[in-house]
C-alpha positions as CSV (number, residue, x, y, z in Angstrom):
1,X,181.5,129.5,76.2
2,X,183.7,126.3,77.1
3,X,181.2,125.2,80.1
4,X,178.4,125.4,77.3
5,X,179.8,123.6,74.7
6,X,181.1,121.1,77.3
7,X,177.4,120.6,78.7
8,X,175.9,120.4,74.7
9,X,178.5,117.5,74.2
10,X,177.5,115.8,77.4
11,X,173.9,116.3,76.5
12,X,174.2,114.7,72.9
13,X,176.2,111.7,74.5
14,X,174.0,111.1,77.2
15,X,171.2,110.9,74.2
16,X,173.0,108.6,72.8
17,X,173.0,105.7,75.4
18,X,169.4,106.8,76.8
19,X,167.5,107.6,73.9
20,X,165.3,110.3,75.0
21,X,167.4,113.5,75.4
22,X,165.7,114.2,71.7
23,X,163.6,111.6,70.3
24,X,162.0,108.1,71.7
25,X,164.6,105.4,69.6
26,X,165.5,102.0,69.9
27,X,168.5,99.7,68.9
28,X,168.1,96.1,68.8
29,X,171.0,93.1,68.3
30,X,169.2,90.2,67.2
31,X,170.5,87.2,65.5
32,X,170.3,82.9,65.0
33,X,172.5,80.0,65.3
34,X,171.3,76.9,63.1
35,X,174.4,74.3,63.0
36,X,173.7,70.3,62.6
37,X,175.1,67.3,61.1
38,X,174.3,66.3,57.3
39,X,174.5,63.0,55.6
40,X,174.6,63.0,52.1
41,X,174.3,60.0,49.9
42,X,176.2,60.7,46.6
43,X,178.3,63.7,46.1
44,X,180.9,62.7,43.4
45,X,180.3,58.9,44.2
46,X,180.6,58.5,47.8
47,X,178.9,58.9,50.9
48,X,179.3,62.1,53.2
49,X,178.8,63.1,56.5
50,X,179.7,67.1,57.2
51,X,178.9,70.1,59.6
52,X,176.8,72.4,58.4
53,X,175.6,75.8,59.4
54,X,172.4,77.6,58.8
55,X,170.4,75.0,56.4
56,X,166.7,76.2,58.0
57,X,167.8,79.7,58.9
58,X,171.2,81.1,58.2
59,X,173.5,81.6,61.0
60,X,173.7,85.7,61.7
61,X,173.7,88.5,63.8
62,X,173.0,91.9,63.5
63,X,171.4,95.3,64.5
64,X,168.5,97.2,63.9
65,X,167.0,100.9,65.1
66,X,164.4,103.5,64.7
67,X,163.7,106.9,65.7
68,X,160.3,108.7,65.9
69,X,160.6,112.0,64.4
70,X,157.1,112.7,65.1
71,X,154.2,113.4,62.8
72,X,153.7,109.4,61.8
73,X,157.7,109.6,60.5
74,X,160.6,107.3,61.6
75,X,164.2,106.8,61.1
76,X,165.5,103.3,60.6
77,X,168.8,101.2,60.1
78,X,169.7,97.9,59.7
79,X,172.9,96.3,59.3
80,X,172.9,92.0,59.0
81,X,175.6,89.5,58.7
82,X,175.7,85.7,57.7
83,X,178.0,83.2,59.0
84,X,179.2,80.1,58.8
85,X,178.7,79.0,62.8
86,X,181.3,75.7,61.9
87,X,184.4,77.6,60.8
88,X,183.7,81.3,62.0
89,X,183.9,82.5,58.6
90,X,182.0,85.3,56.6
91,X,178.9,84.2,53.9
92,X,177.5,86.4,51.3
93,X,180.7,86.5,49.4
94,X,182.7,87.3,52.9
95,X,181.0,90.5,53.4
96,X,180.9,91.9,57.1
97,X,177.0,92.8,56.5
98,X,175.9,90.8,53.7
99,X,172.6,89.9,54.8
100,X,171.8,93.5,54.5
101,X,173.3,97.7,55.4
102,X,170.5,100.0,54.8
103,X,168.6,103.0,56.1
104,X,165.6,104.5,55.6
105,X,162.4,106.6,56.4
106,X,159.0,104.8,57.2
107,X,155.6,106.9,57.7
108,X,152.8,105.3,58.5
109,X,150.5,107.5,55.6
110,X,152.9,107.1,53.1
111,X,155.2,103.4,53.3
112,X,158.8,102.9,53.7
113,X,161.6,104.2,52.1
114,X,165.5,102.3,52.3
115,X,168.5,102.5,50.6
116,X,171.4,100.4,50.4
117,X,172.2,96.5,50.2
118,X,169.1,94.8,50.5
119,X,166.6,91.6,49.8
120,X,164.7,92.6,46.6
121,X,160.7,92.2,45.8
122,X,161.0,88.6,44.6
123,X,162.2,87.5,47.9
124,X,159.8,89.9,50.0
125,X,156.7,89.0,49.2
126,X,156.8,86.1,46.7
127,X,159.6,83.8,48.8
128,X,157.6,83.2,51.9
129,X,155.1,81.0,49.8
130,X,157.9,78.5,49.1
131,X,159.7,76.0,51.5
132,X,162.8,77.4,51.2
133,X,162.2,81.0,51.6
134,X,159.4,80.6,54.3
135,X,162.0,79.1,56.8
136,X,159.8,75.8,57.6
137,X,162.5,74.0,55.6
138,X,164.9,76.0,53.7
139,X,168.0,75.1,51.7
140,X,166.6,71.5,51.7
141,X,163.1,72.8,49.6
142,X,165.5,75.3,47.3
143,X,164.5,74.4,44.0
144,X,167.2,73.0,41.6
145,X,170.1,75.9,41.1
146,X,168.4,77.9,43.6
147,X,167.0,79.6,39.9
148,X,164.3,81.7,40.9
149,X,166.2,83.0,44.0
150,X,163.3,81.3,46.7
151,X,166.3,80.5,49.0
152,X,167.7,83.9,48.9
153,X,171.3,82.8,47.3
154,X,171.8,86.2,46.6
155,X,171.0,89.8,47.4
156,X,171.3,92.9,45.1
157,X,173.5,96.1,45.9
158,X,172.9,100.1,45.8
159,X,169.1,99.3,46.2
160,X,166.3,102.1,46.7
161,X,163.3,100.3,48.0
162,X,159.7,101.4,48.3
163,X,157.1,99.4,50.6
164,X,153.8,100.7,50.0
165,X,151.1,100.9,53.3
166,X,148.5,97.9,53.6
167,X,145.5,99.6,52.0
168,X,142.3,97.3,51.8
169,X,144.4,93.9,52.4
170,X,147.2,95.1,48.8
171,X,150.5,95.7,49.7
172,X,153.1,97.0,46.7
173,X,157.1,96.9,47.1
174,X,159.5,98.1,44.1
175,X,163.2,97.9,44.3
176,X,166.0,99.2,41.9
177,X,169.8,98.1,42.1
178,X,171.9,101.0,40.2
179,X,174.4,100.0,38.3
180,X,176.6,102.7,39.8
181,X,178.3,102.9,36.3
182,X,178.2,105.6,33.0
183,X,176.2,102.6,31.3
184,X,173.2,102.9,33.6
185,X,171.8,98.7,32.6
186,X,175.1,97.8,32.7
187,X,174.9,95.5,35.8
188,X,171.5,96.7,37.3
189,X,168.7,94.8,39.0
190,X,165.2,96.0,39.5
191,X,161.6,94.0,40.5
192,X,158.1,94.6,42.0
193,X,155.4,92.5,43.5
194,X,152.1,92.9,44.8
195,X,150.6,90.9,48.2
196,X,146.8,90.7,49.2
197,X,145.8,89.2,52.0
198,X,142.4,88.9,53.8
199,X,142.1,86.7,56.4
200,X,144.0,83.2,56.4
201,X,144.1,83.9,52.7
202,X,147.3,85.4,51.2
203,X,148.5,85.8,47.5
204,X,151.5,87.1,46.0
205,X,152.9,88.0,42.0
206,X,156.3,89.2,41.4
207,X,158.6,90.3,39.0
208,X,162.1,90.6,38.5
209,X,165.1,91.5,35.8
210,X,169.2,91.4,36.1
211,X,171.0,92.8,33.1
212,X,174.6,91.8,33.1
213,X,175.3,91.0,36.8
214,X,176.9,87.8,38.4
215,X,180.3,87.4,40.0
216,X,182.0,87.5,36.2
217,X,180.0,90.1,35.1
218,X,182.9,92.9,34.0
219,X,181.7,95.9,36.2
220,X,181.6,94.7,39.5
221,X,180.2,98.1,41.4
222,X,177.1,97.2,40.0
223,X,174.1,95.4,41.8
224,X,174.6,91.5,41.2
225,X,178.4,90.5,41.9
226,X,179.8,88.1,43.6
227,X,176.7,86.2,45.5
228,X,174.5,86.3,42.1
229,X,173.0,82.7,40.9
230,X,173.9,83.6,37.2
231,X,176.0,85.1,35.6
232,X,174.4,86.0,32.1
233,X,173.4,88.8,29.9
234,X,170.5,89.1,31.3
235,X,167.6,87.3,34.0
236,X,164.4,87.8,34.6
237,X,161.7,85.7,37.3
238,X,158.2,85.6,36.9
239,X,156.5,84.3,40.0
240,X,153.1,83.5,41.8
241,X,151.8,82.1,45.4
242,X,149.1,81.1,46.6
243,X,148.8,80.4,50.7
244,X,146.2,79.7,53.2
245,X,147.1,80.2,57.0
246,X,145.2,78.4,60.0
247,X,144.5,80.0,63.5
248,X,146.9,77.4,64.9
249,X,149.3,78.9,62.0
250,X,149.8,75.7,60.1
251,X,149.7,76.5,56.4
252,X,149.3,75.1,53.3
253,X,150.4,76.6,49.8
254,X,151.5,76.6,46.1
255,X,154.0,78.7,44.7
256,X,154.8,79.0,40.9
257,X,157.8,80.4,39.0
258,X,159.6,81.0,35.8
259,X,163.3,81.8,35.1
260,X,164.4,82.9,32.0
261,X,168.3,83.3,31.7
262,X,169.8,84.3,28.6
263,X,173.4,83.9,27.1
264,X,174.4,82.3,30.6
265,X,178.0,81.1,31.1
266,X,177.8,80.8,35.1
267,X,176.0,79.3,37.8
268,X,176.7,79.3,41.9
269,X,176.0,75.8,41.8
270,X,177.6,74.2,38.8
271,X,181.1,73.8,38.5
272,X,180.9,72.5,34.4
273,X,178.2,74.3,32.5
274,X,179.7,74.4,29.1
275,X,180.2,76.9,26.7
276,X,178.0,78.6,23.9
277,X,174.4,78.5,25.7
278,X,171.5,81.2,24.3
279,X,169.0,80.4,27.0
280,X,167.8,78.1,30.2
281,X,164.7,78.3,31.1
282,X,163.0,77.1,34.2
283,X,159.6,76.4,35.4
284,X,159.0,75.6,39.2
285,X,155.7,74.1,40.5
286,X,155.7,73.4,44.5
287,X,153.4,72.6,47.1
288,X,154.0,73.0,50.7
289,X,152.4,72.6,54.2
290,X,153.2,73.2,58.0
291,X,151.0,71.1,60.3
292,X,151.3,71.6,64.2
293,X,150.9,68.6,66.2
294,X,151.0,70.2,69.4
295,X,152.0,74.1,69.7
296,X,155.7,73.1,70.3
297,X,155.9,70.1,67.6
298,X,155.4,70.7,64.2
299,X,155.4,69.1,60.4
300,X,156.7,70.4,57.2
301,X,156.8,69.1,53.8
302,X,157.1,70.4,50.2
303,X,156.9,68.3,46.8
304,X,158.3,70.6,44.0
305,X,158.5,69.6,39.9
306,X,161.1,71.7,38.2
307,X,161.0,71.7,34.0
308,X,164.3,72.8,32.0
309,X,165.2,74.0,28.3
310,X,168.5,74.5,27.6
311,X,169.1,76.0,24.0
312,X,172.5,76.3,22.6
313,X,175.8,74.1,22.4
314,X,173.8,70.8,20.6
315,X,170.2,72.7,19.9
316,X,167.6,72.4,22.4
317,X,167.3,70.0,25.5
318,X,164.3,69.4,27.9
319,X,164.8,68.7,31.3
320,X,163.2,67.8,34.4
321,X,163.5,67.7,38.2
322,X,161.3,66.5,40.8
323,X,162.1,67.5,44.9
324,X,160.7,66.6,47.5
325,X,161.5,67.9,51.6
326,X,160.3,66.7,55.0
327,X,161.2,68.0,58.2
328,X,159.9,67.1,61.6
329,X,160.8,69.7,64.9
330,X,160.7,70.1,68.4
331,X,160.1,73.6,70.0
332,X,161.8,73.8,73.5
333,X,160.9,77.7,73.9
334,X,160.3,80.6,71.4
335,X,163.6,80.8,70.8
336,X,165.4,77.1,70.8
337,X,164.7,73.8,69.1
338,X,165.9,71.2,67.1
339,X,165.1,69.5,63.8
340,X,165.5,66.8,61.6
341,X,164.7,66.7,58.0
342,X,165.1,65.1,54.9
343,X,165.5,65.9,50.7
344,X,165.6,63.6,48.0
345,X,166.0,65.4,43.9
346,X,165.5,63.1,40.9
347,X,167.1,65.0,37.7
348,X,166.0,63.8,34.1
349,X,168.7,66.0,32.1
350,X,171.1,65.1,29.4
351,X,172.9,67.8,28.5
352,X,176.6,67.1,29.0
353,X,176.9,69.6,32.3
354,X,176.8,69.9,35.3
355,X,173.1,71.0,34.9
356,X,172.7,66.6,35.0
357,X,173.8,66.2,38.3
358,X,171.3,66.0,40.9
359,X,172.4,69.0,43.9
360,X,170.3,69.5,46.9
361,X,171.5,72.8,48.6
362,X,173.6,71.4,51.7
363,X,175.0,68.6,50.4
364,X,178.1,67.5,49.9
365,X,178.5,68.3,46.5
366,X,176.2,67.1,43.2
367,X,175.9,63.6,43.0
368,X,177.5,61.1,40.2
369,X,173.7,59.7,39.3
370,X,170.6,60.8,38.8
371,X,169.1,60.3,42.3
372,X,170.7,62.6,45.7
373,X,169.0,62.3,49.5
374,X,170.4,64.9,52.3
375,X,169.1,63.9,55.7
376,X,170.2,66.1,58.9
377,X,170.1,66.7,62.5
378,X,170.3,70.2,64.0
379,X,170.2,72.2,67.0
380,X,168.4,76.1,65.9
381,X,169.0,78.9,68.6
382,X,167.6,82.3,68.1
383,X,168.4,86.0,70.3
């Protein structure tokens, strides 16, 4: 009996390393290192030059499988963390996997199933028609805020997630972040978006709704905490994309969205936002292109126009923004090159907050006039 259960242990070890004792699997450790030097012309009245990691693509590792069960039906994990490649430190809030910790069931008739802390349907399929959330520029394209999520800021918890099969070019994903309390809106996030793609041509609508969620929000089990743009009574994005891909894969798109945030008191990026708001609102209009000079040099550049309305505190107040992002880079392999890009923000705002300041994500810090350019230099290494 002991020789048996001895040999039954061995076995199940020996599956573990090997992966075929039971079912073909797989594990992979992946990850990417994206650290550079940024100048930034105003933040708080003064030149700066700084470190900074993971502008393009954030700096992370992390670890992926999947087992065949058989019949069309696979296992899968995936557990992802950001980090800050100058100081060593944790992102997301200082979360060992913030970037994502979920698992899940894929079948190939049927789409894939995951639960757990994960991107949500905004950022799936309606991100990758922006600069910021298709990787050719990132922080530097994020619109102003970061308000419709396009530079994936933040990342809801306890999420179920269905991806639907490609069927005739359509692709649907829905996503729902419990609140994980008695009061089952209190603090829950939930979105869906459909894809269609034929060809180079590829289109994208989403939609998306917070109630109660943001790192003041007072239950913090629930989906949005301490990463969350806003912190309001409630959020919801509306958003659209257009793209067209070219066999060398350069690309050229427009990508449209619409923020509504109601009763806010707190933003990630604003330190001073004032008291007794009902409602921002945001509208963001971009255009965005990748052109490859040669297949290891490339172009990419992104003109965004960004409206505001604020209403509360001293009635209502119109804003506007206009962004713009360059960047130029050099491909040593698949895996290594380096970059240098470019962001200048105009803000047209006169409310009294810090929603006036001009802030291009990785700067510095908002600037003390209307007018902020970020330039930087960096070296991007992927495993």
């Amino acid at each position: 009996m002991r020789k048996s259960y001895h040999a039954a242990a061995l076995a199940a070890i020996a599956s573990v390393f090997t992966g075929t004792a039971f079912a073909q699997s797989s594990v992979t450790l992946y990850g990417a290192m994206d650290m550079g030097v940024n100048y930034t012309s105003n933040a708080g009245g003064h030149h700066a030059f700084a470190m900074v990691s993971g502008d393009t693509w954030e700096s992370s590792f992390g670890m992926k499988g999947t087992e065949d069960l058989g019949a069309g039906l696979s296992a899968l994990f995936t557990i992802e963390s950001g980090f800050n490649g100058a100081n060593g430190q944790s992102n997301e809030g200082g979360r060992l996997f913030g970037r994502g910790a979920y698992v899940g069931l894929a079948s190939q008739a049927a789409g894939t199933l995951t639960l757990g802390r994960q991107t949500e349907a905004t950022q799936d399929m309606w991100s990758p028609f922006t600069a910021a959330g298709f990787g050719s520029i990132g922080d530097f394209a994020a619109h102003p805020f970061d308000n419709d999520n396009a530079d994936w800021t933040f990342r809801p918890n306890n999420v179920v997630k269905y991806l639907s099969p490609v069927l005739a070019g359509f692709q649907m994903e829905a996503t729902y972040g419990f609140s994980n309390s008695s009061n089952f809106a209190d603090n829950r996030n939930y979105s869906a978006a459909l894809s269609y793609t034929i060809g180079g041509f590829s289109a994208a609508a989403a939609y998306m709704k917070t109630n109660s969620g943001g790192p003041e929000a007072p239950n913090q089990a629930g989906a949005m905490t301490s990463d969350a743009v806003f912190t309001a009574q409630s959020q919801q994005n509306i958003d659209a994309g257009i793209k067209w891909t070219f066999a060398d894969t350069s690309s050229v798109a427009f990508a449209y969205s619409h923020t509504d945030v109601y009763n806010p008191i707190g933003n990630a990026f604003i330190s001073n936002v004032g008291t007794g708001w009902n409602s921002w609102k945001f509208n963001n209009f971009e255009l965005n292109g990748q052109y490859f000079l040669s297949p290891d040099t490339y172009l990419a550049g992104s003109a965004a126009y960004t409206n505001g309305h604020f209403h509360g505190i001293a009635g209502d107040t119109t804003s506007n923004w206009i962004h713009t992002a360059l960047t130029a880079g050099y491909l040593f392999s698949k895996r290594t090159s380096v970059y240098v890009q470019g962001a200048w923000q105009h803000a047209n705002s006169d409310t009294g907050t810090g929603l006036d300041q001009p802030f291009i994500i990785g700067s510095s810090g908002p600037s003390s006039s209307k007018n902020q350019f970020v330039g930087r230099i960096a070296l991007l290494q992927k495993f």
